[in-house]
N, C-alpha and C positions, 0 to 999 in steps of 0.2 A: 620333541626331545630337546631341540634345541632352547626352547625356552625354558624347559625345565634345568639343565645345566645352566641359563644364565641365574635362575631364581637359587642355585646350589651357591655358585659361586658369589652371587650377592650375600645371600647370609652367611656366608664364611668370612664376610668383612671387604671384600672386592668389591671397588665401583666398577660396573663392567658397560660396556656401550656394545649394541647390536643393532643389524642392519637387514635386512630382508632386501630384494628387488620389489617385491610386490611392498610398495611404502605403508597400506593400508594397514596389514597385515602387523610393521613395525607400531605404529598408533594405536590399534587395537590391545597391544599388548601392553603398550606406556600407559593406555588411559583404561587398563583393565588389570591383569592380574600384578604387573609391575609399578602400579599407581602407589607413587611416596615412596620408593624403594632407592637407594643409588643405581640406578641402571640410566643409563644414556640413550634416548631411541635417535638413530641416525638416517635420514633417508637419500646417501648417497654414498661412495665408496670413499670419495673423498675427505666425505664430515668423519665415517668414522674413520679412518688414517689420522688426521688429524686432531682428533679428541684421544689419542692414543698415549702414555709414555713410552719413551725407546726405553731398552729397544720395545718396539709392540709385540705383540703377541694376538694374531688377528687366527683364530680358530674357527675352521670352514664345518658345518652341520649342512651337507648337500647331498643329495643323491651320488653314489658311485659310476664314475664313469665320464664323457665330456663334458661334463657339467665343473667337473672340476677344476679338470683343465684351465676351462673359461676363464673362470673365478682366478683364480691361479695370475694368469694374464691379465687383466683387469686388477690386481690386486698390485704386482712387480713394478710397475709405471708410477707407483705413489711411496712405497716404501723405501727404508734406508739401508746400505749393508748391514747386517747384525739382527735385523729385524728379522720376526720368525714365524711362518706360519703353519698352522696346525691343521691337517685334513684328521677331523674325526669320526669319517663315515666309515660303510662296512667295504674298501678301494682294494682290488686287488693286488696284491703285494710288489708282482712285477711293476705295474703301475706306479708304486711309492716307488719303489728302485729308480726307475726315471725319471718319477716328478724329485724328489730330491737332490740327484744328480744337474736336472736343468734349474731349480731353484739356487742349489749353492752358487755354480757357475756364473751368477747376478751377484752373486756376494752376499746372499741373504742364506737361512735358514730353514729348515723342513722337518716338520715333525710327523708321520703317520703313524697315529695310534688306535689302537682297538680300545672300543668302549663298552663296556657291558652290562647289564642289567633294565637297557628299555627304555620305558618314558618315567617309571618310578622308580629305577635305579638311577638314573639322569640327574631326579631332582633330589632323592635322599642318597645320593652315594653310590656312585657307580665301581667296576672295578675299572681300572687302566692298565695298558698293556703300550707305553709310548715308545717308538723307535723312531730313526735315522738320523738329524744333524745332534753328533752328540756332544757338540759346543748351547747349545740350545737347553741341554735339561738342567743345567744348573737354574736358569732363570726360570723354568717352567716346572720344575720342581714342587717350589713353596705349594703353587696353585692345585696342581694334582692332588698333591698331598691330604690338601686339605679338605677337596671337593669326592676324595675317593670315597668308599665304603674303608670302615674298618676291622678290623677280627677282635677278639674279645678281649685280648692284651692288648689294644690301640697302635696294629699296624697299620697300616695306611694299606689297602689294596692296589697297589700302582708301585712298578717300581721300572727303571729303564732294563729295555729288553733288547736293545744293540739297535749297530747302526743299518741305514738305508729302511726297507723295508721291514728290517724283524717284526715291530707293532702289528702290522698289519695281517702279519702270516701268523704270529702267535693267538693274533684275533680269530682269521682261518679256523684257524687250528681244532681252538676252542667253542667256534660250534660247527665246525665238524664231530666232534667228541657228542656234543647235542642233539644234532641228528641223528647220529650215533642209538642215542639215551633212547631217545624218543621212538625210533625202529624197533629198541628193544622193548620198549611197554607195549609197543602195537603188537607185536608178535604174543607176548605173555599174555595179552588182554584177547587176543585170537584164542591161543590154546586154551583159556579159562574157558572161554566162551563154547565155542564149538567143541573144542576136545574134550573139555571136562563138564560141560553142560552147566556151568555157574550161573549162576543171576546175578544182576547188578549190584544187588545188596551184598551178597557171598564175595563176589570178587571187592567191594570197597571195603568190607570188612579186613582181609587183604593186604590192601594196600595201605589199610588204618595200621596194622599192626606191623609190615615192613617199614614204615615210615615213625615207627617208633626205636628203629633198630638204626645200622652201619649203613641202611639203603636210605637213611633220611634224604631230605634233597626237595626242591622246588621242583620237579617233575613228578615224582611219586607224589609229589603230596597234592599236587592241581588235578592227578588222576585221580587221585581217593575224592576230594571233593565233586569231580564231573559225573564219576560213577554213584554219589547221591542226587544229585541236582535232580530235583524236578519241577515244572513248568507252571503256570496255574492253574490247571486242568489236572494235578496229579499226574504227567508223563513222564515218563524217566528221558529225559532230555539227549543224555548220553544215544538212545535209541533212532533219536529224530536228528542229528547232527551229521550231515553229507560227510562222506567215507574219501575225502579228499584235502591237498594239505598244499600251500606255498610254501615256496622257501625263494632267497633271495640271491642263490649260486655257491653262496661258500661252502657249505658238503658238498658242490662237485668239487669245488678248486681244490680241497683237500683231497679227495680223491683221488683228481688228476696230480696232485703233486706229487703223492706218495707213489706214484706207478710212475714218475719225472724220476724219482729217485731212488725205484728199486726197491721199495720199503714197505714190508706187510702192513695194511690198516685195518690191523684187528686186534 
């Protein structure tokens, strides 16, 4: 994902420089998908700080949680006051609330925002959802802007969402609302199934025709295709597909927050 948001933001006209710890990893990708591009590969935290213009704008693609931290710390010891950095993973909110509280306190900047749409929402246009140092989005602005997804009148998908954590909770939020979606297809695809005795084909038929309608949407529509999908054997695929599902904590956190604040989540 993270490389897919640098290949966004290079074609948008940004020369952008990126850094991994594993250096390999950075090489890999200069003398492969980013080969002739303006991209910068950096292989210390230093190089990139310094290939940076102030103020910088140094945006973290890392797991949620002490990893960030880290990075965070490791990053403070190089930068200038005004300088701003970006956690773009899925962090939980309380978490942005104190890393931006300990960041400004250095005299720097903090941005935690939600990003959405994946590894090809990343690199064609994601949506943004940016909160906390809100001296920070003027200059980070242009860049969002331009790297977001658009609506059909050429709004930009991203707009600022308040300060400290908001980003990150409106991120919450919103695939809380997804798992949300997604309990609800499992349930309707139960009751097809068992209650009304449908076959694969009756129920994608279904889902062809509600996804012609007000229930359009990238979930109906991935369900209408899995309920044709079949294998090279002729299997309905859908049938062979283990009855189990990860998820990465934010439908609990939403959860948990809404019963924090008294607040039906239905």
């Amino acid at each position: 994902m993270g490389e897919n948001l640098i290949l966004n933001m290079e074609s948008k006209g940004f020369t952008v420089a990126c850094f991994n710890r594993t250096v390999s990893k950075v090489d890999n990708f200069i003398n492969g998908r980013a080969k002739g591009k303006n991209i910068i590969g950096c292989k210390s935290i230093e190089q990139l700080v310094a290939s940076l213009k102030t103020p910088r704008k140094v945006m973290l693609m890392v797991k949620a949680g002490p990893a960030v931290d880290s990075f965070i710390d490791k990053l403070l010891v190089h930068l200038d006051d005004g300088d701003i950095i970006i956690d773009g993973g899925n962090s939980h909110f309380p978490d942005t609330i104190r890393r931006t509280e300990y960041v400004e306190s250095s005299g720097k900047l903090y941005i935690g925002t939600g990003v959405s749409g994946g590894e090809e929402g990343a690199l064609k246009g994601p949506a943004i959802m940016p909160g906390g140092s809100r001296q920070a989005w003027e200059s980070i602005k242009p860049i969002f802007h331009k790297i977001a997804a658009h609506t059909d009148d050429g709004q930009p998908c991203c707009d600022w969402v308040g300060e400290n954590g908001a980003g990150h909770f409106v991120k919450m939020v919103h695939n809380g609302i997804e798992y949300g979606d997604m309990q609800m297809i499992c349930e309707v695809y139960q009751m097809m199934k068992q209650g009304l005795g449908m076959s694969n084909e009756q129920m994608h038929e279904v889902f062809c025709e509600w996804n012609k309608a007000e229930l359009d949407s990238y979930l109906i529509e991935i369900t209408r295709d899995i309920l044709a999908y079949k294998d090279e054997d002729g299997n309905e695929v859908v049938d062979l597909i283990l009855d189990t599902a990860g998820q990465k904590g934010t439908g609990k956190w939403t959860a948990i927050a809404a019963l924090d604040a008294g607040q039906p989540l239905t």
